[in-house]
C-alpha positions, 0 to 999 in steps of 0.5 A, a space after each residue: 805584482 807580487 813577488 819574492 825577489 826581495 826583502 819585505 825590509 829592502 823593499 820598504 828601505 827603497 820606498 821610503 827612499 823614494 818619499 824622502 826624494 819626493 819630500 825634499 823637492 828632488 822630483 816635481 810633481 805636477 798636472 799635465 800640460 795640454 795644448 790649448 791651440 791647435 795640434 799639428 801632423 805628430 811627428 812621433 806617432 808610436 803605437 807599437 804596432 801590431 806584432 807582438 814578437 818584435 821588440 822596440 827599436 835599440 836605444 827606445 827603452 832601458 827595458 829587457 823585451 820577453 815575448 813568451 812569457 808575462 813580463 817580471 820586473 825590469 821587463 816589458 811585452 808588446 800585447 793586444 790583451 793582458 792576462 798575467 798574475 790572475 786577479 792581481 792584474 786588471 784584464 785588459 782586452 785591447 790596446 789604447 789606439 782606435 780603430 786600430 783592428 789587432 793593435 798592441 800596447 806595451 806592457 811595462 812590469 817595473 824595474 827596482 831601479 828608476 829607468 827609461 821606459 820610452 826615449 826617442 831623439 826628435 831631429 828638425 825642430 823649429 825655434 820658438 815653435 811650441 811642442 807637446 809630448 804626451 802618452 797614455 798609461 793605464 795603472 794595470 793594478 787591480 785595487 781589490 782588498 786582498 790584492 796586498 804584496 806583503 805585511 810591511 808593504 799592503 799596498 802596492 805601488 802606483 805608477 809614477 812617471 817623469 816626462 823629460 825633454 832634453 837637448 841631444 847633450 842632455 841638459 834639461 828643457 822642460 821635466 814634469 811629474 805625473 805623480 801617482 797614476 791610481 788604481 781604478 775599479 775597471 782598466 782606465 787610460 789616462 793622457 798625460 802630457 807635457 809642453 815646451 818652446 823649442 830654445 834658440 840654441 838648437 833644432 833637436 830635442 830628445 823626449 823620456 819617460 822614467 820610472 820613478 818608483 822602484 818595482 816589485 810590489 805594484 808600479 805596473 803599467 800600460 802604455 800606448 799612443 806616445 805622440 810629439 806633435 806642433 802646438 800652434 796658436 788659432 788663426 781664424 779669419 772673416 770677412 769685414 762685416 761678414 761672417 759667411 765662409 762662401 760669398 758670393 759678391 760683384 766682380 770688380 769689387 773688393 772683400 776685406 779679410 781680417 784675422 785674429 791669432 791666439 796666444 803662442 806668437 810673439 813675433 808672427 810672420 804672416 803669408 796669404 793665399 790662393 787657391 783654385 780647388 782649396 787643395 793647391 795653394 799659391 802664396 799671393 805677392 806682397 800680401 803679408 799681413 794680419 788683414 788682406 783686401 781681395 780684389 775680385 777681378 776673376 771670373 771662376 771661384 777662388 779660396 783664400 786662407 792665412 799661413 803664420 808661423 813664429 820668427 825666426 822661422 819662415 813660410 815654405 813648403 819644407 817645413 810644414 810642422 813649423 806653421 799652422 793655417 787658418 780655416 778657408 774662405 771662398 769668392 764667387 764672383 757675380 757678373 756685372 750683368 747680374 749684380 746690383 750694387 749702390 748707385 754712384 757716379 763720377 762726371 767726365 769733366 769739370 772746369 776749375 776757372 772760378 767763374 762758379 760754374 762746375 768749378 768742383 768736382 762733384 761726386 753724385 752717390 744715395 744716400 747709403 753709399 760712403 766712398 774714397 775716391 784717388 786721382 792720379 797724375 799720368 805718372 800713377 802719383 796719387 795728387 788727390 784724396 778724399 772721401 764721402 765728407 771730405 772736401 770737393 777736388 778744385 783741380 790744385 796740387 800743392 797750392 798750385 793749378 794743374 794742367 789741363 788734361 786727363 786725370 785717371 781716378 778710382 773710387 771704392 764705395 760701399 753701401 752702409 745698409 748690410 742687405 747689400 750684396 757686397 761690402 765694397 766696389 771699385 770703379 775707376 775711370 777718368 775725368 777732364 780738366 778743362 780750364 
């Protein structure tokens, strides 16, 4: 704005001082650095609210707070509509936050001297997890020909922002510059915003924007919807073969769940669930990796989903900021009765005497049906694999005969055609060996 507190000559000294700190690398300038996984729940959300008589929490800005006047340099108000220094100033007739009825915006009229417009410590972070601090300025000058401070200095002063985060002893994390904020025929919001991966050494940050030019002639600013908000990578994850989310397949079958995880983790810790009502979800025993195989042996509908989040961090209910989801896969399950899978039998014997008689164990299966079938000893060891190519069971173990008796067997087969209605089946049974 325009204003006679200062000399056109001091005013010229601090800006060409300014210029000089630009010109000898003192301050980076630099773009924003945006999110491009997904962003979590925010963890600051500051919108200011909707009054415009109370002031920021002690300790948020180094700004004077007015609330009956336009703000002079050095101060700042908390307004849904601006309607100071005529022309000079853009009309600004609501705050940047949607849907937010009678919502303000802070109005920020530049110190001469480089200060904290906004600074908040951020408590409970998680190590090696990504975080994005952004916020929404709005240049409040109106760039029209006559709209000149004084003969030296014509031109006003854009806004110029340091975005800071620090540890709580106020060493330097991650600094970015947004360089100058322009003017704009119409009032123009601009998202601004910075990325760090929270260090080993610490779970707490403390986040700052700073003026950077001095005030008087133009640097006036709005701003609005400061966010801290997780930056985790995309998980998605498929079916094997299928790339349905809502299956309806056989009972007593299994599904095959792959996923896939965007760049972000380098040390992903994985946990899969279940879910009756894809509200409630329990974490599924043992199943810890990047794919799982379901087993459909339920009768109602279940959903399935993948938890990850980044060592050394671990996957509870406490620290949600800490981990992302992926999207939601369902099962619902066909009755026996109603499914009609491939066809493929186990005989109940075989006599291994070598008298050339049913001396194998044969697998009779179509032609579109591929399987692996295990047999197991009474103790549970497996004593035999095979497939729909491997060689024929002749009732060895380790080049020895085995006993006569019943062997336990379970065989997962698929058909190779995709018009089928599931994947894989599993059957298990037992078969005699007669000798």
């Amino acid at each position: 704005m325009v204003t006679d507190r200062m000399a056109a000559g001091q005013i010229l000294f601090r800006k060409t001082i300014l210029m000089m700190l630009l010109g000898m690398g003192f301050l980076t300038t630099g773009f924003a650095q945006s999110c491009n996984g997904v962003l979590g729940e925010a963890i600051i959300n500051e919108t200011f609210g909707s009054s415009v008589v109370t002031p920021l929490e002690t300790g948020k800005t180094t700004y004077q707070f007015v609330a009956d006047r336009c703000p002079g340099d050095g101060e700042y108000i908390l307004a849904n509509s601006t309607h100071c220094y005529g022309s000079t100033w853009h009309r600004v007739e609501e705050d940047h936050t949607p849907d937010d009825g009678n919502g303000v915006m802070a109005i920020v009229n530049a110190s001469y001297e480089a200060g904290e417009f906004y600074s908040q410590p951020v408590p409970g972070l998680c190590q090696g997890i990504t975080y994005e601090f952004s916020v929404w300025v709005l240049n409040l000058m109106n760039p029209i020909r006559a709209n000149g401070c004084n003969p030296i200095e014509p031109v006003p002063l854009d806004p110029n922002i340091t975005m800071k985060i620090e540890r709580a002893d106020g060493s330097s994390i991650q600094v970015i510059n947004t360089g100058a904020i322009g003017r704009s025929m119409t009032p123009t919001w601009i998202r601004y915003s910075i990325l760090f991966t929270m260090p080993a050494d610490g779970n707490m940050v403390v986040v700052k924007l700073i003026n950077n030019g001095p005030g008087g002639c133009g640097n006036d600013l709005a701003l609005d919807d400061i966010q801290f908000r997780p930056c985790h990578p995309l998980l998605r994850i498929t079916y094997s073969g299928n790339t349905g989310a809502n299956l309806a397949v056989c009972a007593n079958t299994t599904q095959l769940v792959t996923s896939s995880l965007g760049p972000g983790y380098d040390k992903p810790v994985y946990q899969w669930q279940e879910s009756r009502d894809s509200v409630r979800w329990e974490a599924i025993p043992n199943a810890t990796g990047s794919t799982y195989v379901i087993p459909v042996i339920y009768a109602d509908k279940r959903y399935y989903r993948l938890v990850c989040t980044q060592f050394p961090n671990a996957i509870n209910d406490q620290n949600t900021q800490c981990k992302t989801a992926s999207n939601v896969l369902s099962i619902t399950p066909i009755q026996a009765s109603e499914c009609q899978g491939p066809k493929i039998y186990v005989p109940d014997s075989f006599t291994p005497n070598q008298d050339g008689i049913n001396d194998v164990l044969v697998i009779y299966h179509e032609d579109n049906v591929s399987f692996e079938l295990q047999i197991f000893n009474r103790w549970g060891s497996v004593i035999f694999k095979t497939g729909t190519n491997g060689i024929r069971w002749d009732g060895m173990y380790q080049g020895k005969p085995c006993m006569a008796g019943v062997y336990p067997w379970k065989i997962t087969y698929q058909a190779v055609e995709p018009n089928q209605k599931t994947s894989a089946y599993i059957k298990i049974g037992q078969v005699l060996l007669l000798r």
